[in-house]
N, C-alpha and C positions, 0 to 999 in steps of 0.2 A: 529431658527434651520432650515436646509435645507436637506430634504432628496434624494438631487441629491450630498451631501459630505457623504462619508463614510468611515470611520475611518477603518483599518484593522490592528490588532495589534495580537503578536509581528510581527516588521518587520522581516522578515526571509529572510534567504540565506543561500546556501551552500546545503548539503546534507539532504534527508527524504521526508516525503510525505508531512509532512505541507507547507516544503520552496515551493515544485512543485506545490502544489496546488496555492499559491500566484500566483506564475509566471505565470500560464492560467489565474487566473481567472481577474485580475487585468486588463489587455490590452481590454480584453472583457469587461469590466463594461465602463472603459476609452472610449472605439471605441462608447460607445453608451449612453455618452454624462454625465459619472457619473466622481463627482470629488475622486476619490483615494486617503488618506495620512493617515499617521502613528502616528499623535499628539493627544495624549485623552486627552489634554486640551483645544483641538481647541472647542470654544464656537458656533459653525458654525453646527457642524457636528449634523446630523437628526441619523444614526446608528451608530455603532458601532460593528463592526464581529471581536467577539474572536476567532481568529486560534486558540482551543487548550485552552491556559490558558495563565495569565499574572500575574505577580506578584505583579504588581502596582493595588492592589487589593484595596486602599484607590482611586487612580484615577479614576477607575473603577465606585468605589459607587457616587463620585461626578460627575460623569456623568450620573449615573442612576436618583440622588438628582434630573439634571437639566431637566431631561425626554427624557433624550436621550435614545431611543432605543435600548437593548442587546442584538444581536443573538450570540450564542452559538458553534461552530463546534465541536465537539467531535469523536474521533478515540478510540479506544481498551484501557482501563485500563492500567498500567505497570502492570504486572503481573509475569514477568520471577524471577523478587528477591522473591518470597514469595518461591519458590522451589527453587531455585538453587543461591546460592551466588555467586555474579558478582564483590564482591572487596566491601568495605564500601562506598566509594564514590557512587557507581552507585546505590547503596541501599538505600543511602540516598535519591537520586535525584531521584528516584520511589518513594518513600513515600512521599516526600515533592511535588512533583508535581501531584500525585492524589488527594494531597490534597486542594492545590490554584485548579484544576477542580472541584472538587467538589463540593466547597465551592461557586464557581462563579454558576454552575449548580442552585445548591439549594436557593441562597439568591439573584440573580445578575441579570439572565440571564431570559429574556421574551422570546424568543425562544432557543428552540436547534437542530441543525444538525446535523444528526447521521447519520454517515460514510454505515449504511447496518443495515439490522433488528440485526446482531449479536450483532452490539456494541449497540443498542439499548435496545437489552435482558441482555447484561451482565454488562451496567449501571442501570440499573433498578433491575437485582437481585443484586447488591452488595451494590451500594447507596440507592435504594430505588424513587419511583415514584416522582416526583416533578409536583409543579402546572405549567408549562412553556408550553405551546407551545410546537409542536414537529413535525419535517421532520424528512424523510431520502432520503437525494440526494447521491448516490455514486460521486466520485472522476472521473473525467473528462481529456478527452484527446483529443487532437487534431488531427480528423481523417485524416485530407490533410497532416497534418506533419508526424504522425505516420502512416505509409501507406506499402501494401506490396511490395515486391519485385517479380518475375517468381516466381513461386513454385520450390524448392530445392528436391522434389520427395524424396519420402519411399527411395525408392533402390540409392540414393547417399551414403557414406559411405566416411569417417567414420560419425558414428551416432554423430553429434552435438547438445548441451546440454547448455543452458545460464541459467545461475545463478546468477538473478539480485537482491543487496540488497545495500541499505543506505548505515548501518554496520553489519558487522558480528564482533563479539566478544563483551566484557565488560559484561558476561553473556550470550549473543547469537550463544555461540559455538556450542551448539545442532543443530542447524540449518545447521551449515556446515560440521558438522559432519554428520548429515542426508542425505546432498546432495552427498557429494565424496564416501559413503559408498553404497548410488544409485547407482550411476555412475557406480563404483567399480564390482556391483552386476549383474547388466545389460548387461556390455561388457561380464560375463562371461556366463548368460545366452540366450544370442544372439549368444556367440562366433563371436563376432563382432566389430571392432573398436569402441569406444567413447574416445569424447573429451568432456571435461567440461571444460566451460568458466563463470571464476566467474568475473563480474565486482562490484567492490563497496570497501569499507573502512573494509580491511583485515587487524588487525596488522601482523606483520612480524614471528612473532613467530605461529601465528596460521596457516598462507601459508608454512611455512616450514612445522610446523607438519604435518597437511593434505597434501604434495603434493605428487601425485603419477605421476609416469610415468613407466609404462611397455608395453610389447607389444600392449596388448588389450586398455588399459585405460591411459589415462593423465589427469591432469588439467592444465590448463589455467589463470594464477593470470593476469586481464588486470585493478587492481586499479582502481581507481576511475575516470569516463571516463567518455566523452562530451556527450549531448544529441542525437548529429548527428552518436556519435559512439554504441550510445544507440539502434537505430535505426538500422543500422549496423549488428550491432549485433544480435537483431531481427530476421533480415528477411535472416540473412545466417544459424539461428539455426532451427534443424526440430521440437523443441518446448522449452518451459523456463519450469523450474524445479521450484515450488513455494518452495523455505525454508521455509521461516516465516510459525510458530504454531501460531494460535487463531489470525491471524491477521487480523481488522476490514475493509481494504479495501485496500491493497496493488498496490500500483500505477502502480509498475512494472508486474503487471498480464495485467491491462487495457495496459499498454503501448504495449506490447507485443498482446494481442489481436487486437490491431489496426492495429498494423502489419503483422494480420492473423497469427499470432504464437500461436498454442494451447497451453495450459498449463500441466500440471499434476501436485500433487501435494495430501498432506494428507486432509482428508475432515473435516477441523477443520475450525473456524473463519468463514469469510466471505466467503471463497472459493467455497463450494459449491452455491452458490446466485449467483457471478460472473461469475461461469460454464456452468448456468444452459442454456437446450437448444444446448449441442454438443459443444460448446468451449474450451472446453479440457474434462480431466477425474480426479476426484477427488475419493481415495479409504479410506477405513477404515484405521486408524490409528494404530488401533491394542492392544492396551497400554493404561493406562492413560495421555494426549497428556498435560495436564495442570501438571501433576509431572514431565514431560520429561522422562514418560518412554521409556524404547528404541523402535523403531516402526517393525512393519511386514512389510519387504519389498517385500516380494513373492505378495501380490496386487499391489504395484507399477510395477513392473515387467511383470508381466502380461497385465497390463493398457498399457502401453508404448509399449509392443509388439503389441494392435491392434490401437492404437495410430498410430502406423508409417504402419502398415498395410492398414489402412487407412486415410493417412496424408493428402489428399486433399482436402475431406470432413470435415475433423477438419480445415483443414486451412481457408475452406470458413465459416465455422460455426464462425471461430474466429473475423473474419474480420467482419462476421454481427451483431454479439452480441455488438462488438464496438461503430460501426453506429449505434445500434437501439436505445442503450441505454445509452452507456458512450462519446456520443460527445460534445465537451467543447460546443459547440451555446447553443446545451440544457440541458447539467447542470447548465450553466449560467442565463437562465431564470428559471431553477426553484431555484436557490440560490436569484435571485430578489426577487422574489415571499418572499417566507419566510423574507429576510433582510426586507422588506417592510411593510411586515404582513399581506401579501396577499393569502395567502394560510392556 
């Protein structure tokens, strides 16, 4: 076995935060002399990093048999089907896939990586403590790529608002129901333009329903959009609205703070950890935020008013919290560390 190969399974693409995280972290492991691939039969390979969970959970163990090494990455429980039904399908594939984690967690996996103390706390209260090894490295971004733009100043108008997610809907309509109902709420207590610009994987029926357009308020459906338009988008908004509830390390918050883009958002999940230190404002939720009760938007509201009040100050707090702590060089050496068993 050779621990300059390392196995990184499932292969991903496409949309969410596992694919994203692949995509940094791989080029960086490659540049500095490690071999990359996808085959958990390769008899070569010294690690093995589960993104998540794999279902080739027989493959798995005969590579544990040959002493190959398991690290673990782990993000946020499913959790939206135990309260709110998303369709049988997506209910199924909640259950069945915290289950292949779990099971990998508890019997498989010689370390784990846990996305933020949350998902750490809320693996451990539901599963229960396991003998593995254990980090927590946040989710990583590329500060030369994600970089900001001039400042767009408090007093430009109308008030612009991004709304970055994977997907919204199959269960996750609260989230965009949360966001346009902000929006909605804000233009009227500004009495002031806003735009909201949602990019991501909207079905067609839920962009209708939520779409507003009147004097004060609009949104913006821009689909599911390039990384460069990701960017874009960033640095022309005076901050991004977090949707995601209990979410364990939202990529699109780090994206956006590299871009000097503050955040706002409900204080649930990882969000407050990501925050902390001036990089946006996270408020009480107000409600039960794990039943999806409906939230108190009069704290967002208020948030956002000294937010933009003072947007310059947020915007450099954003941009440093990025550099100090979520830049891919150094989440890359410490994911070594751990894959290694160095830490």
């Amino acid at each position: 076995m050779n621990e300059q190969r390392i196995c990184i399974i499932p292969k991903l693409e496409g949309l969410g935060g596992p694919a994203s995280f692949q995509r940094r972290l791989i080029p960086v492991l490659e540049e500095r002399g490690y071999l990359v691939h996808h085959d958990l039969t390769d008899k070569e390979t010294g690690v093995i990093l589960v993104n998540g969970g794999t279902r080739d959970i027989l493959g798995l163990w005969r590579a544990k048999r040959r002493g190959v090494r398991i690290v673990q990455r782990l993000a946020q429980v499913n959790w939206v089907h135990r309260y709110r039904f998303g369709g049988l399908g997506y209910t199924f594939r909640s259950i069945r896939n915290n289950l292949l984690l779990a099971v990998i967690r508890r019997f498989l996996a010689d370390q784990i990586i846990y996305q933020s103390e949350f998902v750490k706390n809320i693996w451990e209260s539901t599963y229960g403590v396991v003998p593995a090894q254990t980090s927590i490295i946040y989710n990583g971004v590329d500060v030369a790529e994600f970089s900001p733009a001039l400042s767009i100043g408090a007093a430009q108008r109308p008030i612009q608002i991004a709304v970055i997610e994977g997907h919204l809907g199959e269960g996750n309509e609260i989230f965009l129901a949360n966001a346009v109902n902000f929006g909605e709420a804000l233009a009227a207590f500004l009495q002031t333009p806003v735009v909201m610009r949602v990019a991501g994987d909207v079905p067609l029926n839920l962009s209708q329903k939520w779409h507003r357009n009147t004097a004060l308020f609009q949104t913006h459906w821009m689909g599911v959009i390039s990384r460069d338009e990701i960017i874009a988008l960033n640095r022309s908004s005076h901050f991004l609205f977090s949707a995601e509830l209990n979410g364990g390390c939202p990529n699109a918050v780090i994206e956006a703070l590299a871009c000097g883009t503050p955040v706002l958002g409900y204080a649930t999940g990882a969000l407050p950890e990501l925050l902390a230190g001036g990089a946006g404002i996270c408020v009480a939720y107000g409600g039960n935020h794990w039943r999806l009760d409906p939230p108190d938007v009069q704290g967002l509201l208020t948030a956002a008013q000294e937010l933009l009040q003072h947007l310059p100050d947020y915007q450099e707090a954003a941009r440093k919290k990025a550099v100090d702590q979520y830049a891919i060089q150094s989440i890359s050496n410490l994911y070594l560390k751990a894959i290694l068993g160095e830490n």
